[in-house]
SEVEXKE-712419 format. One record per residue: residue in one letter; y, x, z of N, C-alpha, C in turn. Coordinates in steps of 0.02 Angstrom, whole numbers, plus 50000, padded with zeros to 5 digits. Each point is the difference from the previous one (the first is absolute). Example, Ala and Ser with C-alpha at 12.3 -4.5 7.8 and 13.67 -1.06 7.14 Angstrom:
residues 2
<'a', <49716, 50660, 50390>, <50059, 49955, 50000>, <50060, 50045, 50000>>
<'s', <50053, 49982, 49964>, <50059, 50042, 50003>, <50055, 49961, 50037>>
//
This chain:
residues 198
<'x', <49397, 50973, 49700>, <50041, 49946, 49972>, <50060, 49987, 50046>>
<'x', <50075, 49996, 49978>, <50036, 49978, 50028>, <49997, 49908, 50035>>
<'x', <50064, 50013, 50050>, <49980, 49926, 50042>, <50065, 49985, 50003>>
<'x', <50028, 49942, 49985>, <50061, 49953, 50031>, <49980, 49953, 50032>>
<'x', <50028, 50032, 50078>, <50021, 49931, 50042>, <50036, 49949, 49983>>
<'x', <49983, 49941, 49980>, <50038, 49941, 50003>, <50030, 49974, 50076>>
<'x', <50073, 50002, 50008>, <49981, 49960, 50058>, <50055, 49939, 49975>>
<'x', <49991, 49928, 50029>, <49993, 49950, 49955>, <49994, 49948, 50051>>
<'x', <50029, 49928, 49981>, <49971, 49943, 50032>, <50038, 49925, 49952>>
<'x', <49954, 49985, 49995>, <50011, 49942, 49955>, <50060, 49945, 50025>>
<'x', <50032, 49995, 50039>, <50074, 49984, 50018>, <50031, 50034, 50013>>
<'x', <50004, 50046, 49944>, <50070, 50033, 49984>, <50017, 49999, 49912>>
<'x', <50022, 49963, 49973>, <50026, 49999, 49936>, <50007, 50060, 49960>>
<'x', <50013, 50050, 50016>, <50010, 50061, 49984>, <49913, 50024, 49993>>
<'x', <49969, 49997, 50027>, <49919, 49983, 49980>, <49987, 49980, 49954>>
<'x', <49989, 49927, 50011>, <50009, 49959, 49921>, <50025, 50044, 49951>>
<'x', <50039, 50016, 49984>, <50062, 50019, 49968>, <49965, 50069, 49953>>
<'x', <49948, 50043, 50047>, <49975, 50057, 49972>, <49938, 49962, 49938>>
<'x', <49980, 49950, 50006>, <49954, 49987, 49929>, <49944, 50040, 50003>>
<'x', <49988, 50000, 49942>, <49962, 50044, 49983>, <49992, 50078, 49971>>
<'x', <50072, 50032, 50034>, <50023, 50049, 50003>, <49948, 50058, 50040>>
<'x', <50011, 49986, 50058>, <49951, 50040, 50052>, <49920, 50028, 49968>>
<'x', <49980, 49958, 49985>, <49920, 49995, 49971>, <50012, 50040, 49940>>
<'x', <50058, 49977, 49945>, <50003, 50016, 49952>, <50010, 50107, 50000>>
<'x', <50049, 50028, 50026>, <50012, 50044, 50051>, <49925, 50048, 50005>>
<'x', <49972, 49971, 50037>, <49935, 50013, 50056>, <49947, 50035, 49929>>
<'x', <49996, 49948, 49954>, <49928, 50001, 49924>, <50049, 50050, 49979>>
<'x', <50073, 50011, 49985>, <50011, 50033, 49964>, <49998, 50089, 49997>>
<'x', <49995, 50008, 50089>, <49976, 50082, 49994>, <49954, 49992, 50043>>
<'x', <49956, 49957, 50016>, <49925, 49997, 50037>, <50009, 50004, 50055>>
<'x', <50044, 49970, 50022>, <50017, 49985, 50077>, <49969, 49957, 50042>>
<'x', <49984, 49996, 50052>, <49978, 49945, 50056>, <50061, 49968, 50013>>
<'x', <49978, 49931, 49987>, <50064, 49955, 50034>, <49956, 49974, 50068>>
<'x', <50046, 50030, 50060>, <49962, 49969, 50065>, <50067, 49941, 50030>>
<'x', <49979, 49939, 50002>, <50044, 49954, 50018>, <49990, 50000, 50087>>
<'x', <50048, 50003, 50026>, <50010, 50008, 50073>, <50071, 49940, 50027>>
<'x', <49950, 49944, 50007>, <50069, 49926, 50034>, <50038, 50025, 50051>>
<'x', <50051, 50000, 50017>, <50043, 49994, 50058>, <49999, 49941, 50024>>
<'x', <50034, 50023, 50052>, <50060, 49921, 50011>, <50050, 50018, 50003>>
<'x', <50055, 49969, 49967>, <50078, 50043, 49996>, <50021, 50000, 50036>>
<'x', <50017, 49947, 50040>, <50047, 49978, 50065>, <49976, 50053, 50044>>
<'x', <49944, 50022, 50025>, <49975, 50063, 50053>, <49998, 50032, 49956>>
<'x', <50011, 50026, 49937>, <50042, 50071, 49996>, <50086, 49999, 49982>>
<'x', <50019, 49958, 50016>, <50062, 50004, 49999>, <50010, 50020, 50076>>
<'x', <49971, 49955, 50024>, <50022, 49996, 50078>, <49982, 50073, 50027>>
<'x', <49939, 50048, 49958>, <50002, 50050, 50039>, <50028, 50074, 49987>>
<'x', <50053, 49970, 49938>, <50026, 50048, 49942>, <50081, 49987, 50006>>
<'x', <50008, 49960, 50016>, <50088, 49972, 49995>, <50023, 49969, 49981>>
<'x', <49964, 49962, 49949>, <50003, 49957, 49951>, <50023, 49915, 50029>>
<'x', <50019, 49953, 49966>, <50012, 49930, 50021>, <49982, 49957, 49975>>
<'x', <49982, 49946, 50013>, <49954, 49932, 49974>, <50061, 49971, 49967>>
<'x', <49971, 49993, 49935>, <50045, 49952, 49945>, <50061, 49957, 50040>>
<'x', <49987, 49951, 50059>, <50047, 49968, 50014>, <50055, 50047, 50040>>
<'x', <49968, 50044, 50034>, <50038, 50028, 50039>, <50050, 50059, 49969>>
<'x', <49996, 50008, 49931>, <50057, 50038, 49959>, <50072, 49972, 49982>>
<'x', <50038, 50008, 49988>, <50073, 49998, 49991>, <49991, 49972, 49928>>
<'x', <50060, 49948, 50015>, <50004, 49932, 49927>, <49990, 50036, 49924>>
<'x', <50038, 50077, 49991>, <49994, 50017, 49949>, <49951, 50040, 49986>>
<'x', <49959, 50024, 50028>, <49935, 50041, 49988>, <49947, 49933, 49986>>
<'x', <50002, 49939, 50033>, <49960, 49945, 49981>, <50020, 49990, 49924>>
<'x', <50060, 49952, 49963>, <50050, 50009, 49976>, <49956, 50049, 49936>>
<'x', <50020, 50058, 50010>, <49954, 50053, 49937>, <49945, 50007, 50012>>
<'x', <49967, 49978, 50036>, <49912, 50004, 49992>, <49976, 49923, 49949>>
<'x', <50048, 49952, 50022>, <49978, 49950, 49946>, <50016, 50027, 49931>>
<'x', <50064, 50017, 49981>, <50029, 50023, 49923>, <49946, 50048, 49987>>
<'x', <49979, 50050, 50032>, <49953, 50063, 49951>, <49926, 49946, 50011>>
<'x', <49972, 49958, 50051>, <49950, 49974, 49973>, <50010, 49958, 49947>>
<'x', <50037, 49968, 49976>, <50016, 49962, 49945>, <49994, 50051, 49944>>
<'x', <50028, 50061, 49985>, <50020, 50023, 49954>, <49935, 50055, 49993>>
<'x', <49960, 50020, 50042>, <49930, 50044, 49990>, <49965, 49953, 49978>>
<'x', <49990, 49932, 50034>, <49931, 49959, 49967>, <50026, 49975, 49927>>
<'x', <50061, 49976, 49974>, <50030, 50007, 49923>, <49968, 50067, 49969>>
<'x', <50013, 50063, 50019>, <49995, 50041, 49961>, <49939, 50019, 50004>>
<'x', <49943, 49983, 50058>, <49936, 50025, 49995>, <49962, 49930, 49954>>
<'x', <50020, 49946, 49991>, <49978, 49933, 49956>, <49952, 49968, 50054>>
<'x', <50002, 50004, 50065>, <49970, 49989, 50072>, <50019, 49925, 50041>>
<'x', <49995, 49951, 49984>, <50026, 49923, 50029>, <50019, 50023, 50073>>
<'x', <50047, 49984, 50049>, <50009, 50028, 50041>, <50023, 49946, 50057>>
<'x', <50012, 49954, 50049>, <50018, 49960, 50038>, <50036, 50032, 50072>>
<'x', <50067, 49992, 49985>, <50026, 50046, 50030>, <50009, 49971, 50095>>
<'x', <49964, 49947, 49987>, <50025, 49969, 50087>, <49922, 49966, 49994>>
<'x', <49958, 50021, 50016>, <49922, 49969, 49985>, <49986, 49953, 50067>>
<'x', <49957, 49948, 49974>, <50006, 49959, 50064>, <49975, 50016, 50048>>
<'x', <49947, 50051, 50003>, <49939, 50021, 50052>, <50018, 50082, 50014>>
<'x', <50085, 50022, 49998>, <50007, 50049, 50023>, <50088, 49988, 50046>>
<'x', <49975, 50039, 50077>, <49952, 50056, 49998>, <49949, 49980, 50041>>
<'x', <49928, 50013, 49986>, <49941, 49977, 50020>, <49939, 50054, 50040>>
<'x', <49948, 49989, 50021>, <49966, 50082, 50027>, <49978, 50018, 49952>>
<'x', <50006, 50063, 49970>, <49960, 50034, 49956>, <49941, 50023, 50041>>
<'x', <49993, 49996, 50044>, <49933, 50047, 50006>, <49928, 49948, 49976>>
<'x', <50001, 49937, 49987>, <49911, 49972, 49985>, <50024, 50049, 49915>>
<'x', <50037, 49997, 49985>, <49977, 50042, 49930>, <49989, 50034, 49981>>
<'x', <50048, 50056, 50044>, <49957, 50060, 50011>, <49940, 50010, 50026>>
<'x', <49967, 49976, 50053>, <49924, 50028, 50003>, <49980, 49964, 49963>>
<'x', <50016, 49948, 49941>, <49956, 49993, 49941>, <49994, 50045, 49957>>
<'x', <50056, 50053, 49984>, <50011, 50053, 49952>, <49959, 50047, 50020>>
<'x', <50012, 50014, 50074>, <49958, 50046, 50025>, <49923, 50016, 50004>>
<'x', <49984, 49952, 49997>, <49938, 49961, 50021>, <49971, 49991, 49921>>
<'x', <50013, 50002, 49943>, <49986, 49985, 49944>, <50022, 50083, 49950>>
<'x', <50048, 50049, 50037>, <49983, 50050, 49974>, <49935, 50041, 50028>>
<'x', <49992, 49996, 50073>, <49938, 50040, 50025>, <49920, 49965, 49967>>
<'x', <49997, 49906, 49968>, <49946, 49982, 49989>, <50006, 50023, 49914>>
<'x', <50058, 49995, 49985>, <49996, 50040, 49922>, <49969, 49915, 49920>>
<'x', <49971, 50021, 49982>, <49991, 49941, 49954>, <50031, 49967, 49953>>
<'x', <50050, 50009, 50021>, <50059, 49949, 49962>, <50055, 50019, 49985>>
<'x', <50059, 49972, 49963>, <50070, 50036, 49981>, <50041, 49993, 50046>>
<'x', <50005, 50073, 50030>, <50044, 49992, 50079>, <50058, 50009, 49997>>
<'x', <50036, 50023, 49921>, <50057, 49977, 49979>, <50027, 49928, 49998>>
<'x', <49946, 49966, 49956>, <50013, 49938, 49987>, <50023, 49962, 50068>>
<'x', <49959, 50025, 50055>, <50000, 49956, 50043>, <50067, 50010, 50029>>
<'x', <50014, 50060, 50005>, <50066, 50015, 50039>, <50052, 49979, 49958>>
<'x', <50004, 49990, 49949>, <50057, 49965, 49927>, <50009, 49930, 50022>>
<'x', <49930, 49978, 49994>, <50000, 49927, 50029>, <50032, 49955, 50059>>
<'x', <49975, 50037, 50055>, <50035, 49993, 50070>, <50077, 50009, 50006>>
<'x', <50024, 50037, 49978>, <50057, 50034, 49961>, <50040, 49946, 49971>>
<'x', <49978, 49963, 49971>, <50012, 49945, 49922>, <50005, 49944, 50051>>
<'x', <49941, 49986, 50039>, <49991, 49942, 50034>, <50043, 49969, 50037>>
<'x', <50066, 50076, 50029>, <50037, 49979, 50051>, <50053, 50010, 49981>>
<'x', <50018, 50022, 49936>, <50093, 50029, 49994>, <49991, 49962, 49896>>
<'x', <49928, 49964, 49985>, <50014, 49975, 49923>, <49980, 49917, 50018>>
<'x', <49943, 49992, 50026>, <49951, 49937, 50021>, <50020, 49958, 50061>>
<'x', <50051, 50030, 50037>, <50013, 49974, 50066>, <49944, 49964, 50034>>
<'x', <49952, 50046, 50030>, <49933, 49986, 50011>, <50010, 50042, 50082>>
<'x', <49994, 49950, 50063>, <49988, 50068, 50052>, <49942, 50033, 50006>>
<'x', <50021, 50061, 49990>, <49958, 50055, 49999>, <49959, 50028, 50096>>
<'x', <50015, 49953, 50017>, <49982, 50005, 50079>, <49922, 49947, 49984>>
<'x', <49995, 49952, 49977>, <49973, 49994, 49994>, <49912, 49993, 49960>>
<'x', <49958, 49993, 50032>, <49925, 49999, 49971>, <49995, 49965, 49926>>
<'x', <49993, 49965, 50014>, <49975, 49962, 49930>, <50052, 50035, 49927>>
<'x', <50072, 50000, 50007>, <50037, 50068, 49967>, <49961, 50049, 49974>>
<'x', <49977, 50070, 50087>, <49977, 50049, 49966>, <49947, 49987, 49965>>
<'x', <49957, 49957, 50023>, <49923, 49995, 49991>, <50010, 50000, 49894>>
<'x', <50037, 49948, 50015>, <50009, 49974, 49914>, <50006, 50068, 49970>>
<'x', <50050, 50052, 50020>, <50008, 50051, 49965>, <49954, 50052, 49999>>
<'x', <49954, 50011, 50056>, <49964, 50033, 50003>, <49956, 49982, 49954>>
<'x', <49955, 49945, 49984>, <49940, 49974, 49962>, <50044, 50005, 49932>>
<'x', <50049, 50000, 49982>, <50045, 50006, 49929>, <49986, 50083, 49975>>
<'x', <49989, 50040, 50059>, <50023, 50063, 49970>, <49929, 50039, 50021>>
<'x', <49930, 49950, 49990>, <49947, 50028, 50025>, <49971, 50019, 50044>>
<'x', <50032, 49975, 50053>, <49967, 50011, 50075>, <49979, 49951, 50024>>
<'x', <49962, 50019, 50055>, <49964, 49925, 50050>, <50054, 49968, 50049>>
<'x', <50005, 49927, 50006>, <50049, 49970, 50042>, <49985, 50019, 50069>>
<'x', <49948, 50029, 50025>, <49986, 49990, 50041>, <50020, 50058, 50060>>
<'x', <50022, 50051, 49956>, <50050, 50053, 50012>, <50042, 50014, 50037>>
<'x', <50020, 49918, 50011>, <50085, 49976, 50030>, <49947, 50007, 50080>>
<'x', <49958, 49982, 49991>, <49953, 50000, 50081>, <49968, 50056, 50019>>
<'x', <49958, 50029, 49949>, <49965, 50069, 49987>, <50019, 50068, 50040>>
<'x', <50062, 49985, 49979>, <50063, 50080, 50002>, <50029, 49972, 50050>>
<'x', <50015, 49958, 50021>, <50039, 49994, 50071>, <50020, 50057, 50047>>
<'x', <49951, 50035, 50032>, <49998, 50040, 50046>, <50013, 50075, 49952>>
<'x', <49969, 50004, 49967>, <50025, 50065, 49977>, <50076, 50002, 49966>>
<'x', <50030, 49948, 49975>, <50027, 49973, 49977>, <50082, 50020, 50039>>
<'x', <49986, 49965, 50062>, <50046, 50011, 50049>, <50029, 50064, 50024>>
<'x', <49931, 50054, 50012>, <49996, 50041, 50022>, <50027, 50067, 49946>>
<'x', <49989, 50004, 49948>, <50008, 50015, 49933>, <50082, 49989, 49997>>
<'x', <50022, 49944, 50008>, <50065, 49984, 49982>, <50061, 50024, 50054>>
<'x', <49958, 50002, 50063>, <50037, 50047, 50048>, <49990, 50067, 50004>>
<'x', <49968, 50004, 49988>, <49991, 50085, 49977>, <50061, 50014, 49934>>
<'x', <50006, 49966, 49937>, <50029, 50011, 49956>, <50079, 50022, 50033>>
<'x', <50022, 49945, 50037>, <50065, 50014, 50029>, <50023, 50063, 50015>>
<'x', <49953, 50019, 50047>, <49994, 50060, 50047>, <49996, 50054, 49941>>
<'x', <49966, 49995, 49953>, <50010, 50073, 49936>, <50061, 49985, 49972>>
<'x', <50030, 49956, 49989>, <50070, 49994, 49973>, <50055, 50031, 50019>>
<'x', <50007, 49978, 50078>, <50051, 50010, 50037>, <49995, 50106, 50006>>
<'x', <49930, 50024, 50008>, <49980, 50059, 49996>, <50020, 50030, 49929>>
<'x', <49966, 49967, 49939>, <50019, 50026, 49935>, <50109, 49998, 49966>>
<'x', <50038, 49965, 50070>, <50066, 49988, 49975>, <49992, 49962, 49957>>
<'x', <49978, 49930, 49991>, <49993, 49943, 49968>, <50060, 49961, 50034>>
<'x', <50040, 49962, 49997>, <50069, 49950, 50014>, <49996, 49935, 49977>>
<'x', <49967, 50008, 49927>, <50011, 49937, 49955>, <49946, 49984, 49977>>
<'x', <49999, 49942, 49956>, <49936, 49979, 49937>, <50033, 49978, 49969>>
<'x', <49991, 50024, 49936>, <49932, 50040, 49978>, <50030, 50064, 49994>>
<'x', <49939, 50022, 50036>, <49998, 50104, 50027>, <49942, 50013, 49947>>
<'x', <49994, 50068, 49964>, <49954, 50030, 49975>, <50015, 50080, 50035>>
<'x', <49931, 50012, 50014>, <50006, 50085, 50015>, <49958, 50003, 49939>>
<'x', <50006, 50093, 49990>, <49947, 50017, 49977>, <50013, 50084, 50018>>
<'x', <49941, 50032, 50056>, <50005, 50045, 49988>, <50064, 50008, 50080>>
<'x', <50066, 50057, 49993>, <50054, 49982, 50036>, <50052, 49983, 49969>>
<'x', <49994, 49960, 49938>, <50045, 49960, 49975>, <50002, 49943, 49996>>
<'x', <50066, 49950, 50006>, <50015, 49925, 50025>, <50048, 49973, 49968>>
<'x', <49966, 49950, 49987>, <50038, 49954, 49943>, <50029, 49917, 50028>>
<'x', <50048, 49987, 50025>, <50028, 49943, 50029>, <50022, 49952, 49942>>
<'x', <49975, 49946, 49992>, <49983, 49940, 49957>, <50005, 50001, 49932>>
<'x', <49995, 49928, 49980>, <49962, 49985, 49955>, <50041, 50053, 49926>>
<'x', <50061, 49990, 50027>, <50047, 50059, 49932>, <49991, 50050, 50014>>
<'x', <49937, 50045, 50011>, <49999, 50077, 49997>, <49930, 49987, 49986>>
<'x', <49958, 49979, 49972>, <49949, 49987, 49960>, <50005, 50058, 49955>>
<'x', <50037, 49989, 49955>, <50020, 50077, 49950>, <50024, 50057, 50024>>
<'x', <50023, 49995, 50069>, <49997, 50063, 50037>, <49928, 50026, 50006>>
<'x', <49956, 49961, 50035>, <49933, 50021, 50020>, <49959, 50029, 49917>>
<'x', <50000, 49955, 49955>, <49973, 50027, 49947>, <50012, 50067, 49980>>
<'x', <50053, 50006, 49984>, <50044, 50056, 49969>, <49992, 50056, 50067>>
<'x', <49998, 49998, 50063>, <49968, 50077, 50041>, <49919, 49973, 50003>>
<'x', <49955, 49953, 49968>, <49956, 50032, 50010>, <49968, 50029, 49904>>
<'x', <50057, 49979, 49980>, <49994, 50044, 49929>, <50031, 50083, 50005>>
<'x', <50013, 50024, 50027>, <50031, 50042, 50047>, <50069, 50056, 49963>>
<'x', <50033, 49908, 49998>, <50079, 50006, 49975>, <50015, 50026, 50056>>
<'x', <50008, 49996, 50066>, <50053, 50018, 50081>, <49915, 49983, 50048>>
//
């Protein structure tokens, strides 16, 4: 069976932004969707990349206009200055993490949710009672957020480290295979080579 790396973190809009695309993708030629959190800021920092504030007025400037105009055209509610960003992504990730290795539940949903919580719900996603809500929404145990801790951590630093190795830069990254797909608008890139248009 084929495998796509997700790599991904729920404060990044462009995340959000993929839906239910990825998954959709994955069922459609029997793919593994393996979700793998970053943290962006340490892969920017170890890629070249720059933290939202620290970019030049007009690259800020057009990152608001195309988020406005992707979440219009994907029908996606979108909050383009959210109150609880930018916040730590990592308690959410070792919830993701931690809830794909215990299995049970919709680990899409959950990652949609978290997703939703912080760029639709203006909900900080740093915090417990947040994930917990989303987790028990999408069939998992709350208790997860405590459970997975340690592997959690460890798991999520490790993820980095295959990124920066696999030539990952951004999120949302999909590999599959030695092919790489940089965000949420090459979705139909990834489909279409693993229909094996290119």
């Amino acid at each position: 069976m084929r495998q796509i790396d997700y790599y991904m973190s729920v404060v990044s809009p462009w995340t959000y932004l993929c839906g239910n695309r990825p998954v959709e993708v994955a069922a459609k030629h029997d793919a593994t969707l393996v979700y793998k959190p970053v943290d962006p800021m340490a892969l920017f920092a170890r890629t070249g990349g720059l933290p939202l504030g620290q970019r030049h007025e007009s690259r800020q400037e057009y990152r608001f206009q195309e988020l406005r105009r992707q979440s219009a055209k994907l029908g996606m509610p979108l909050t383009l200055k959210p109150a609880f960003f930018p916040t730590n992504p990592a308690p959410a990730a070792y919830a993701i993490i931690a809830a794909q290795e215990a299995g049970g539940g919709d680990l899409h949903k959950l990652v949609q949710s978290l997703c939703a919580a912080c760029w639709a719900n203006e909900q900080n996603v740093a915090e417990d009672e947040v994930i917990q809500a989303c987790l028990v929404d999408a069939g998992f145990s709350a208790n997860l957020t405590m459970s997975g801790l340690m592997t959690g951590a460890d798991t999520y630093a490790r993820n980095l480290e295959h990124a920066i190795l696999a030539g990952v830069f951004g999120v949302p990254f999909f590999i599959t295979g030695t092919e790489k797909f940089w965000g949420q608008d090459r979705i139909d890139d990834l489909d279409r080579h693993l229909s094996g248009e290119f």
